[in-house]
C-alpha positions as CSV (number, residue, x, y, z in Angstrom):
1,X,-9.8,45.4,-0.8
2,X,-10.0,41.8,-1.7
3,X,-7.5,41.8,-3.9
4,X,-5.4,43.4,-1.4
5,X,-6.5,40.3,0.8
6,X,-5.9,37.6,-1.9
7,X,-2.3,39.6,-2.4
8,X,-1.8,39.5,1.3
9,X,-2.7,35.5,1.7
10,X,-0.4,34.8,-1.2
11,X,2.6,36.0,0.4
12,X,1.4,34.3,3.4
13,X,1.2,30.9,2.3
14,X,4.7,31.5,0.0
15,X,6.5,33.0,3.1
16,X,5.0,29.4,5.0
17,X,6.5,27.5,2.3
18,X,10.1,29.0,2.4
19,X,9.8,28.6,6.0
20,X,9.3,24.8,6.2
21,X,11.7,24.2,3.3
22,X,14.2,26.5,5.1
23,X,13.3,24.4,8.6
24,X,12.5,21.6,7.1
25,X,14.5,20.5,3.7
26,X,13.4,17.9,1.8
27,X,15.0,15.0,1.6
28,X,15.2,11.4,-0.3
29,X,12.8,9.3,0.8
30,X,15.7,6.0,0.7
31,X,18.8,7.7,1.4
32,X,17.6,11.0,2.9
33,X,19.9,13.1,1.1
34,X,18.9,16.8,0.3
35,X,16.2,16.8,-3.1
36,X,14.5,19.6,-4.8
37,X,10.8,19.0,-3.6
38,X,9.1,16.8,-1.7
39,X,8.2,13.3,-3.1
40,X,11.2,12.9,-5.0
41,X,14.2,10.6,-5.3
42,X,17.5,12.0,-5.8
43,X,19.7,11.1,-8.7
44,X,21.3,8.3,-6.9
45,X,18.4,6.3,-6.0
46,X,16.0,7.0,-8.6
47,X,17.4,4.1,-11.0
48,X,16.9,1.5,-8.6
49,X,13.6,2.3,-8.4
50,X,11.7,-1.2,-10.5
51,X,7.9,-0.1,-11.4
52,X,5.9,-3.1,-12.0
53,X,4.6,-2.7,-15.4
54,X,2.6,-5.4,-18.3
55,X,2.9,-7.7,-19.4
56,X,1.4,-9.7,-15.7
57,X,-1.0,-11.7,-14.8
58,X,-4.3,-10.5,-14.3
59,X,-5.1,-12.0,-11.3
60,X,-2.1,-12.1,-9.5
61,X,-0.5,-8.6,-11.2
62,X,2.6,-10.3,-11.6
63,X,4.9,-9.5,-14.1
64,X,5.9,-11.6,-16.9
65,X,9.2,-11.8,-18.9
66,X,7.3,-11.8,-22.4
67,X,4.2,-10.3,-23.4
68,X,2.0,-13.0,-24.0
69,X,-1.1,-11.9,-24.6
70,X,-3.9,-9.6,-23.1
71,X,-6.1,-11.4,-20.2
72,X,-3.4,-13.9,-19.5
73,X,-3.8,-15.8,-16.0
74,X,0.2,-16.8,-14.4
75,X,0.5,-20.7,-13.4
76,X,-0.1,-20.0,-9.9
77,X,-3.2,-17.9,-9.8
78,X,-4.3,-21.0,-11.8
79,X,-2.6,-24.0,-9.6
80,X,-4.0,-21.7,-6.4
81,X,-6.4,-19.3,-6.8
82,X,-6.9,-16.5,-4.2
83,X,-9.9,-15.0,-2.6
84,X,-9.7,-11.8,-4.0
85,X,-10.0,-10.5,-7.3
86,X,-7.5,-9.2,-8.7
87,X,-3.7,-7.7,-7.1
88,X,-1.5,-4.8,-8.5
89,X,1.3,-3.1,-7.1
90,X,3.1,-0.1,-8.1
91,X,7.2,-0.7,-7.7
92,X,9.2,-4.2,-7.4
93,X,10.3,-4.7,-3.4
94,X,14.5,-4.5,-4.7
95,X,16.5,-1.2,-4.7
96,X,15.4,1.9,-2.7
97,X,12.2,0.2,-2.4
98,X,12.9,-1.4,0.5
99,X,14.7,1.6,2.5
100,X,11.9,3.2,1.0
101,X,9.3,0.8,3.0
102,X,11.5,0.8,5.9
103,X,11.4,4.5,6.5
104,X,8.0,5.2,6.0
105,X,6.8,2.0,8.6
106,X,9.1,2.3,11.1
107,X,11.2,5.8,10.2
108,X,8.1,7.8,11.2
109,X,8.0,9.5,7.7
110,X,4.3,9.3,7.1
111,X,4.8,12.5,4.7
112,X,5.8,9.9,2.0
113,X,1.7,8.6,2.1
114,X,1.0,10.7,-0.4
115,X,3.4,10.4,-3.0
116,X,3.7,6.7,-2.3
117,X,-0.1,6.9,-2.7
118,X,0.4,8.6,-6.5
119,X,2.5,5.6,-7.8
120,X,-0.3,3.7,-6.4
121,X,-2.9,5.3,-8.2
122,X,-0.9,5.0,-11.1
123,X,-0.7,1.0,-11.2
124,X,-3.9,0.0,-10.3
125,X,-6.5,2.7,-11.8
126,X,-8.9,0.0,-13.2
127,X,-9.2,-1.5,-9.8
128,X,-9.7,2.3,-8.2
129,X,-12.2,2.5,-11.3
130,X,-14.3,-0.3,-9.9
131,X,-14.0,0.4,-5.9
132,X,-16.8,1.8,-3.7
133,X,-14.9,1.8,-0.8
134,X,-10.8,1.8,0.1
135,X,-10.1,-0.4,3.1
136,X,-6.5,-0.9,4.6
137,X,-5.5,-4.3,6.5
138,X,-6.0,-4.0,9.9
139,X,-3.3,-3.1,12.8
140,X,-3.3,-4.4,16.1
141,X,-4.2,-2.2,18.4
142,X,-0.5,-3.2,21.0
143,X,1.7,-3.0,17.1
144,X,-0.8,0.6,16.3
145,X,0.3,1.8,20.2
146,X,4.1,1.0,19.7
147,X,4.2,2.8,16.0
148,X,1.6,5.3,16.2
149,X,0.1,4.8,13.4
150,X,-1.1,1.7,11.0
151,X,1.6,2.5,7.1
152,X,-1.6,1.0,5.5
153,X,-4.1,2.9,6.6
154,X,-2.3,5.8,5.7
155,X,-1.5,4.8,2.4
156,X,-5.3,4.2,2.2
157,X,-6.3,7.6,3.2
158,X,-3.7,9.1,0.6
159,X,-5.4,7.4,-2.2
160,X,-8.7,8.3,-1.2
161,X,-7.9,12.0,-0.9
162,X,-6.6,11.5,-4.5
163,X,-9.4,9.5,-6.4
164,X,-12.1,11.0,-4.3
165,X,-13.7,6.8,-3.4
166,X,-14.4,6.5,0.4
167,X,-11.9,5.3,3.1
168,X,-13.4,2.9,5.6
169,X,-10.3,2.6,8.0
170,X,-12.4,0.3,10.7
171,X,-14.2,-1.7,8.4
172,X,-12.0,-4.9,9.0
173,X,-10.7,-5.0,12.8
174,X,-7.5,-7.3,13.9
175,X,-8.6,-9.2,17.1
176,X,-5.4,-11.6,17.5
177,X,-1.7,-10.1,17.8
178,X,0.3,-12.1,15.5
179,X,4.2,-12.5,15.1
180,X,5.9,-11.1,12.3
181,X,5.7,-12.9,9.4
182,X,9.2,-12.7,8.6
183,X,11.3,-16.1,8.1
184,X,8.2,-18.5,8.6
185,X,6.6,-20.4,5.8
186,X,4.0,-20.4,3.7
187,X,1.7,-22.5,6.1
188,X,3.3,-20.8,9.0
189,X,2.0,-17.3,7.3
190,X,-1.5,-19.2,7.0
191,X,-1.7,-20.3,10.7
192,X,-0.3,-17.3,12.1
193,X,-3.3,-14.8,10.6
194,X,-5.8,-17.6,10.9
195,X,-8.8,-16.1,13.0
196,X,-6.5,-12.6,13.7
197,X,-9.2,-10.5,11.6
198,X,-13.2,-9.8,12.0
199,X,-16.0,-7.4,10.5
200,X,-18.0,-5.7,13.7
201,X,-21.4,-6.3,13.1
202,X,-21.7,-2.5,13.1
203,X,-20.1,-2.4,9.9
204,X,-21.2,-5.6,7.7
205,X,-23.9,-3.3,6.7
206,X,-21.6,-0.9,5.5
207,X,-19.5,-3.9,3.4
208,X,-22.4,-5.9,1.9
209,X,-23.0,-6.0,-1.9
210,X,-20.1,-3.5,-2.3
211,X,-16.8,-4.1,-4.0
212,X,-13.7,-3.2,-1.9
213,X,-10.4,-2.1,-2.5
214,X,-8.1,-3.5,-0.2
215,X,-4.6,-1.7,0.5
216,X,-1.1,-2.9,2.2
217,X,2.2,-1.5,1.9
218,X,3.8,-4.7,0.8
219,X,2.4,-8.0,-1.1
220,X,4.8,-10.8,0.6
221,X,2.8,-14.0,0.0
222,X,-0.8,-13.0,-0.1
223,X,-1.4,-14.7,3.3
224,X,-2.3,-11.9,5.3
225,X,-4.5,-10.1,2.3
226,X,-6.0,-13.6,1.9
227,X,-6.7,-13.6,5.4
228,X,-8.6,-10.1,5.4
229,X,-10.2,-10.9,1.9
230,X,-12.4,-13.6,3.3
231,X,-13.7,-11.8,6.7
232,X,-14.7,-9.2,4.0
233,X,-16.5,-11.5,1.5
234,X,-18.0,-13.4,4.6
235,X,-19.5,-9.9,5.3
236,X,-21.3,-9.6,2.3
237,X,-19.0,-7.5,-0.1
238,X,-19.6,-8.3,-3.7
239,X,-15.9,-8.4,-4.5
240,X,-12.2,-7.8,-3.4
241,X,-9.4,-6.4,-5.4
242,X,-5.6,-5.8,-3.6
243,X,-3.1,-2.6,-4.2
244,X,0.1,-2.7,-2.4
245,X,3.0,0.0,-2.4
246,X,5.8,-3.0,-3.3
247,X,5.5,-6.8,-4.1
248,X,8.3,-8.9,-3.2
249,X,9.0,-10.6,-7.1
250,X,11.5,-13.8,-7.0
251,X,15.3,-12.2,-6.9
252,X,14.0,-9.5,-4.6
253,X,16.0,-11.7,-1.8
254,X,19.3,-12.8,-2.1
255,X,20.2,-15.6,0.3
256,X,22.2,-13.4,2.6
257,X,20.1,-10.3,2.2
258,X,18.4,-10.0,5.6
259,X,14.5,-9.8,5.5
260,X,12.9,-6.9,6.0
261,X,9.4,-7.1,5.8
């Protein structure tokens, strides 16, 4: 009988399958054009797909054109050292990345979490390693009403089905709705997340003497992962480390490219 009940749930589950391929096809997650399986790229995109690999600095994870050395800190971590720890990203923000950014946050394809959330784990094991908690930066609660959901936090909750660490989604809460940061500067960026983020004092407890993984869909400038960094180490946490999707590397924008993050 039970194998006749194993037997019977296997041809369940396969005739599910064929179903929601049949209904629902997979498809490119940057052109959408038919693939084989979901999570995949199809031949066209796949080679404009960058991964961000060493040689890069270890405190700003980025990359270098020569291998250098092991341990070896970039000028600007050194001229301006950020809050946080330590920053990794999987893919370069150039090619299908960025149709691939743009789909997922505002395309409603939140079934690319978990694959996006594999090349993840992929580029920054050592800092998964070293996590006791995954936390996503914050979305305000008018942008989370408009979208539906916060791309980070699900990115977040991908990786921690994957590495098994715990996933804190209201750990950090933003308070202030903020412009896009798109087209302002470096200062701008600062002002405009200045005082936008908080820890409730119901979860400071839950924060202190911990080391937190932090996680964004895109590493622009830093600003806003600055911004969250601190509320977080003001809370107590022993440590911050960052893991993005895509980091936007110099040449990712061409003067007359419009900007899409």
């Amino acid at each position: 009988m039970n194998d006749r009940v194993v037997k019977f749930k296997g041809l369940f589950v396969a005739g599910s399958q064929w179903a929601a391929r049949t209904l629902f096809p997979p498809v490119c997650g940057g052109c959408r054009r038919l693939v084989d399986a979901p999570g995949t790229l199809c031949a066209a995109c796949w080679p404009t797909l960058r991964f961000i690999e060493r040689p890069f600095c270890e405190i700003l994870g980025t990359p270098f054109l020569y291998d250098i050395g092991d341990g070896v800190v970039s000028a600007d971590a050194l001229a301006s050292p950020p809050p946080f720890s330590r920053a990794r990203a999987a893919v370069s923000y150039c090619g299908v990345t960025r149709q691939m950014v743009q789909n997922f946050k505002f395309g409603d394809r939140t079934e690319m979490a978990p694959w996006m959330a594999r090349w993840m784990m992929r580029a920054g094991g050592d800092l998964i390693h070293d996590a006791d908690l995954i936390v996503p930066v914050p979305l305000h609660r008018r942008r989370f009403f408009l979208r539906r959901f916060n791309q980070s936090a699900e990115l977040a909750r991908a990786l921690s089905h994957l590495c098994g660490k715990p996933f804190e989604p209201d750990a950090v809460q933003r308070i202030r709705f903020t412009r896009s940061q798109v087209g302002l500067g470096a200062r701008e960026r600062a002002d405009n997340v200045r005082g936008a983020f908080r820890v409730p004092e119901s979860r400071r407890s839950l924060l202190h003497g911990r080391r937190v993984l932090l996680i964004d869909d895109v590493y622009t400038t830093g600003t806003t992962v600055s911004a969250v960094t601190k509320v977080i180490l003001a809370a107590g946490a022993q440590g911050v480390d960052v893991l993005t999707f895509a980091r936007v590397l110099p040449g990712d924008f061409l003067s007359d490219d419009p900007e899409t993050i």
